[in-house]
C-alpha positions in Angstrom: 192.9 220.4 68.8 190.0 218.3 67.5 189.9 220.3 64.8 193.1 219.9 63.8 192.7 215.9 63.8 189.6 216.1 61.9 191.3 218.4 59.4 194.5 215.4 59.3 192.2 212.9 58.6 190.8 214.6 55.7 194.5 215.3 54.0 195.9 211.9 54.6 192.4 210.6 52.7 193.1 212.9 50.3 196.0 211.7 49.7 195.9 207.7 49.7 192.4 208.7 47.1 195.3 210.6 45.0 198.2 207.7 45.3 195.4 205.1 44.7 194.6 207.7 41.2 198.2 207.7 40.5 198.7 203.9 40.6 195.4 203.4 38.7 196.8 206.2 36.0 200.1 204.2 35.7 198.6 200.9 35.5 196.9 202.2 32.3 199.8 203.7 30.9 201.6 200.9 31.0 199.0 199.1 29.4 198.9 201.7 26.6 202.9 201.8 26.3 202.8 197.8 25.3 199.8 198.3 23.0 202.2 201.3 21.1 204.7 198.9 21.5 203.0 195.8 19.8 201.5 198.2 17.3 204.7 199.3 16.2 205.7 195.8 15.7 202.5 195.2 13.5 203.4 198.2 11.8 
């Protein structure tokens, strides 16, 4: 059963360290969509 708790603990870690990548990835994203956007209006 230890095991098995141990073995939790790793996925949900996992997991928050891939949300955390995810938010990080949209952040920049968003970032780039207003620089295309600004660009476009230069352009």
């Amino acid at each position: 059963m230890r095991n098995f708790w141990a073995s939790c603990q790793i996925c949900v870690l996992q997991f928050v360290l891939f949300y955390e990548q995810l938010c990080t990835l949209g952040r920049f994203l968003k970032i780039f969509e207003n620089f295309a956007c600004n660009f476009k209006i230069f352009w």
